[in-house]
N, CA and C atoms as a LAMMPS dump frame, in Angstrom:
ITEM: TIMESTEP
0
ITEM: NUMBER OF ATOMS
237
ITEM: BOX BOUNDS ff ff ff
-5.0000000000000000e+02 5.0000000000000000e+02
-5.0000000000000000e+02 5.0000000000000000e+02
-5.0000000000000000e+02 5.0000000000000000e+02
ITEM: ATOMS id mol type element x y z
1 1 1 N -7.66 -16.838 -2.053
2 1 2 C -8.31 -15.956 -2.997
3 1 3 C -8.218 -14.507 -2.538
4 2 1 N -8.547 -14.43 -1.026
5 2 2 C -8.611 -12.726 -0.56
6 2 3 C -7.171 -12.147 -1.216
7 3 1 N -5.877 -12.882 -0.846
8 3 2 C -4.549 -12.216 -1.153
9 3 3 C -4.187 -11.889 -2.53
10 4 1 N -4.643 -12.931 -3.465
11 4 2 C -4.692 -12.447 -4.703
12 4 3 C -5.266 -11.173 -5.068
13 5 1 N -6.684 -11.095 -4.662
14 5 2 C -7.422 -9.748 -4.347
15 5 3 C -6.677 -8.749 -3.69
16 6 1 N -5.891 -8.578 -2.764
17 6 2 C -5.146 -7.858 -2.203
18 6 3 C -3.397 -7.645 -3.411
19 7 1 N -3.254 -8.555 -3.645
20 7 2 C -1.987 -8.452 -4.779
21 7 3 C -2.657 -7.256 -5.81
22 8 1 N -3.816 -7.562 -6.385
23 8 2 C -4.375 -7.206 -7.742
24 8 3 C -4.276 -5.568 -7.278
25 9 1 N -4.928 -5.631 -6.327
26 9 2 C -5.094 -3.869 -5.989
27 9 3 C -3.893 -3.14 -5.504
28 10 1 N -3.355 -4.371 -4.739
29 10 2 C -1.812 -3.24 -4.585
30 10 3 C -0.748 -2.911 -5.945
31 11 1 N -1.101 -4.44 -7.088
32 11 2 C -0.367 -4.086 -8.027
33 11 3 C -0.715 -2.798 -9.024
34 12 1 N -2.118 -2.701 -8.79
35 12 2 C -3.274 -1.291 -9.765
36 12 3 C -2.449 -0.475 -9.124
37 13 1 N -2.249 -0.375 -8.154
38 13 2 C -1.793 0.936 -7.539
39 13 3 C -0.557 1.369 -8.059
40 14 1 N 0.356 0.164 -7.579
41 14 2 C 1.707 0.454 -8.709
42 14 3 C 1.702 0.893 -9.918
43 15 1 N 0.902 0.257 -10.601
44 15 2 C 1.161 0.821 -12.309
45 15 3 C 0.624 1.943 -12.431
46 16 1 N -0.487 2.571 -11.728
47 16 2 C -1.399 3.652 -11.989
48 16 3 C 0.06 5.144 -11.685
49 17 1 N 1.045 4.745 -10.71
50 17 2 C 2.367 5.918 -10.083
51 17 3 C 2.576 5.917 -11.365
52 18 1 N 3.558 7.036 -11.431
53 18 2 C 4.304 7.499 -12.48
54 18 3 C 5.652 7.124 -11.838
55 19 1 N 6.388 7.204 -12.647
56 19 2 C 7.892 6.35 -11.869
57 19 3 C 8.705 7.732 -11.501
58 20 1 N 8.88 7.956 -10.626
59 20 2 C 9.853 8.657 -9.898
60 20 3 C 8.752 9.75 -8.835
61 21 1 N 7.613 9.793 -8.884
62 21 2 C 6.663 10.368 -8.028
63 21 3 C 6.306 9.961 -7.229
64 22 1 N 6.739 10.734 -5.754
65 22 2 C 5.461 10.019 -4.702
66 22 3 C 4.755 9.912 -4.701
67 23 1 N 4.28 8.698 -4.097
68 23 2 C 2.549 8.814 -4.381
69 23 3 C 1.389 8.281 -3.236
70 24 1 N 0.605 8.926 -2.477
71 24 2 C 0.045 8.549 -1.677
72 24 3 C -1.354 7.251 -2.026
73 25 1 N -1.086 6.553 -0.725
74 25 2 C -2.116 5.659 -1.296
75 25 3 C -3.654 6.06 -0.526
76 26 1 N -4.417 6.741 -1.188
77 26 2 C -5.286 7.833 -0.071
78 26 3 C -6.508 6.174 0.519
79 27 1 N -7.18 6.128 1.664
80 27 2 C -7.711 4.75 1.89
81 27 3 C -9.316 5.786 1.597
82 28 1 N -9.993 6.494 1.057
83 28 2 C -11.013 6.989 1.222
84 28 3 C -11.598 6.96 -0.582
85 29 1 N -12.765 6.388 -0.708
86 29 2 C -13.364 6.032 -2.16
87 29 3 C -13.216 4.839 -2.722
88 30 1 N -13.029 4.012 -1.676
89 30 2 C -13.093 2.321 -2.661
90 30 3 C -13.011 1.231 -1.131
91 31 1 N -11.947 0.635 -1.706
92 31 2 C -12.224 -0.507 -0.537
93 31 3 C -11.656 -0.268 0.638
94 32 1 N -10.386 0.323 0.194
95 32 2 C -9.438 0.745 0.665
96 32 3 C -9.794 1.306 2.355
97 33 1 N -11.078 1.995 2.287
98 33 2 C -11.596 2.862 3.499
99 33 3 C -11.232 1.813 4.977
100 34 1 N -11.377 0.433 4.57
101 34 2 C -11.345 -0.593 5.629
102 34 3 C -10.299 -0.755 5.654
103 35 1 N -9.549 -0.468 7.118
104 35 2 C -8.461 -0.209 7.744
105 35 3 C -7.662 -1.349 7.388
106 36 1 N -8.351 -2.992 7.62
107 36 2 C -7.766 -4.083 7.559
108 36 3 C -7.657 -3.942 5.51
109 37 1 N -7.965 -4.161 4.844
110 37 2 C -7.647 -4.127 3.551
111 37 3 C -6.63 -2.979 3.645
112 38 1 N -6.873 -1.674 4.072
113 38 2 C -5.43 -0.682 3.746
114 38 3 C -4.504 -1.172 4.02
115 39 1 N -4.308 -2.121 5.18
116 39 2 C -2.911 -2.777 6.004
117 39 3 C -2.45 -3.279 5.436
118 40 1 N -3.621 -4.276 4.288
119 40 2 C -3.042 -5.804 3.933
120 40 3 C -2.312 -4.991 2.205
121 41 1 N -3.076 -4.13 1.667
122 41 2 C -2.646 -3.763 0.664
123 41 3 C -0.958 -2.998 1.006
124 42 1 N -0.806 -2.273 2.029
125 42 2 C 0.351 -1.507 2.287
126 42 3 C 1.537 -2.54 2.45
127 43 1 N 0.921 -3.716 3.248
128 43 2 C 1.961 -4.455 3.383
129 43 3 C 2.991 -5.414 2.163
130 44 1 N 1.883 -5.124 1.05
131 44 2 C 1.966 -5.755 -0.298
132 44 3 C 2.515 -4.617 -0.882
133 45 1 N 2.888 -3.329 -0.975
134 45 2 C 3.616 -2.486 -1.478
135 45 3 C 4.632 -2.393 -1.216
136 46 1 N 5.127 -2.896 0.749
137 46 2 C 6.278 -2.964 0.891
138 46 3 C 7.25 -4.285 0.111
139 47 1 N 6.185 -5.228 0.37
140 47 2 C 6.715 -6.613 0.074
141 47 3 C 7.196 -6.196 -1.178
142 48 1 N 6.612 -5.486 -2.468
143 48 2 C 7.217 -4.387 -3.465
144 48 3 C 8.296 -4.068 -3.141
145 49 1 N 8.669 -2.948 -2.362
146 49 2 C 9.613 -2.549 -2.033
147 49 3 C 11.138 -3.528 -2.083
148 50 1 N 11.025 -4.446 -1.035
149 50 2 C 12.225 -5.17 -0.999
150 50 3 C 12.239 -6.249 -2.346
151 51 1 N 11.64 -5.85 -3.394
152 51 2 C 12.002 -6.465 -4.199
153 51 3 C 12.59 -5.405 -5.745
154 52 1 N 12.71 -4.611 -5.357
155 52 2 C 13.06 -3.057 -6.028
156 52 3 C 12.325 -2.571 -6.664
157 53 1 N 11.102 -2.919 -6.499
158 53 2 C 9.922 -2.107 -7.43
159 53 3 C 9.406 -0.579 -7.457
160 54 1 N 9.706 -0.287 -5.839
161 54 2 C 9.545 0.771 -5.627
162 54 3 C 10.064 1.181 -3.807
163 55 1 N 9.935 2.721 -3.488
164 55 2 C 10.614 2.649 -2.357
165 55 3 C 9.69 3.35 -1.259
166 56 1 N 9.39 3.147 -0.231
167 56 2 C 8.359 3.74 0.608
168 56 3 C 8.895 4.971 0.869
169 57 1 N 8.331 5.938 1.014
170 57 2 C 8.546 6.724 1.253
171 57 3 C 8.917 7.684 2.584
172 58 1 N 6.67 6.921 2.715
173 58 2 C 7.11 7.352 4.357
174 58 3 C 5.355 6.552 4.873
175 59 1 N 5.343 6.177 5.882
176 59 2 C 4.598 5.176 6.544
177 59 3 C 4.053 5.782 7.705
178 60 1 N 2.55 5.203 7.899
179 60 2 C 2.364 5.827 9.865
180 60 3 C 1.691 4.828 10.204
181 61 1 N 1.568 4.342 11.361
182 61 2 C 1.128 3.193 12.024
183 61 3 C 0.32 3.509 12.942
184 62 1 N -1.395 2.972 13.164
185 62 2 C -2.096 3.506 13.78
186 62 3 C -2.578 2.234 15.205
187 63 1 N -3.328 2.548 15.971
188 63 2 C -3.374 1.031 16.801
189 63 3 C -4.699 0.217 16.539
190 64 1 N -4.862 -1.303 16.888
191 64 2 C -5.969 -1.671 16.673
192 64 3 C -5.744 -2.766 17.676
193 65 1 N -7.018 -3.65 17.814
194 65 2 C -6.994 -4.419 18.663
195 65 3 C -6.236 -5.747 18.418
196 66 1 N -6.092 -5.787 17.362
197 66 2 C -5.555 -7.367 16.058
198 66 3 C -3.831 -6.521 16.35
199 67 1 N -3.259 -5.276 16.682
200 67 2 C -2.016 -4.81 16.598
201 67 3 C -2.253 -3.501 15.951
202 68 1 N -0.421 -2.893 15.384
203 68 2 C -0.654 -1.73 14.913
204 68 3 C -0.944 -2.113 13.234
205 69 1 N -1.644 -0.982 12.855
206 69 2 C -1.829 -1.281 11.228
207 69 3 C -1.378 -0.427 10.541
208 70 1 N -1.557 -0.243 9.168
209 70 2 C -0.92 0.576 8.456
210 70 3 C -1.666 1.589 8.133
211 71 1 N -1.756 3.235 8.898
212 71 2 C -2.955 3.548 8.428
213 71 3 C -2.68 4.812 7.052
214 72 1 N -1.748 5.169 6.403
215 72 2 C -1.029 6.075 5.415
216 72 3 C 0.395 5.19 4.999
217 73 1 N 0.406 5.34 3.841
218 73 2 C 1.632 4.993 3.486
219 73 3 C 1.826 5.838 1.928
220 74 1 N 3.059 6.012 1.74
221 74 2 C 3.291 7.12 0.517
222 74 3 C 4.972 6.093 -0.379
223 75 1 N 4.599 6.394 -1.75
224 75 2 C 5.853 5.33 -1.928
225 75 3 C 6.125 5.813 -3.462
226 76 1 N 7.485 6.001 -4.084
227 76 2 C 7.625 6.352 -5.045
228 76 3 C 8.237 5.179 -5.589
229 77 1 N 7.638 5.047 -7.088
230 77 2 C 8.126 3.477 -8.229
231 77 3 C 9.269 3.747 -8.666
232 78 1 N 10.128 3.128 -8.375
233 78 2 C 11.253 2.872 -9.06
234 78 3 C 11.294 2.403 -10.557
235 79 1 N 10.186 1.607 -11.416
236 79 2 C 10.338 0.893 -12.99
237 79 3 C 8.879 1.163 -13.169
């Protein structure tokens, strides 16, 4: 159930871009603020990515005790 939850919001995010704009995914005003949901959602934008939906842009990786996470990521929609 959580990943579906995590699909739903990474897919909002997608449709909300305009297609050919970068677009940052800011983690501050929703759920997003929690580092582990930003990760899990970023990682679901890439998983996007290699499927041509859209293209990252540009990524930064911060440290945690679980590993590194995703703490910014910026990505422009391809469709």
């Amino acid at each position: 159930m959580r990943v579906n939850a995590m699909t739903s919001l990474s897919r909002s995010i997608y449709l909300a871009a305009d297609v050919g704009v970068p677009t940052d995914v800011p983690p501050a005003g929703s759920s997003l603020e929690n580092p582990y949901v930003y990760d899990s959602v970023a990682r679901e934008l890439k998983s996007m990515a290699k499927e041509g939906l859209l293209e990252v842009v540009s990524e930064n990786q911060r440290p945690s005790e679980a590993g590194p996470l995703i703490g910014r990521i910026r990505f422009a929609r391809l469709r």
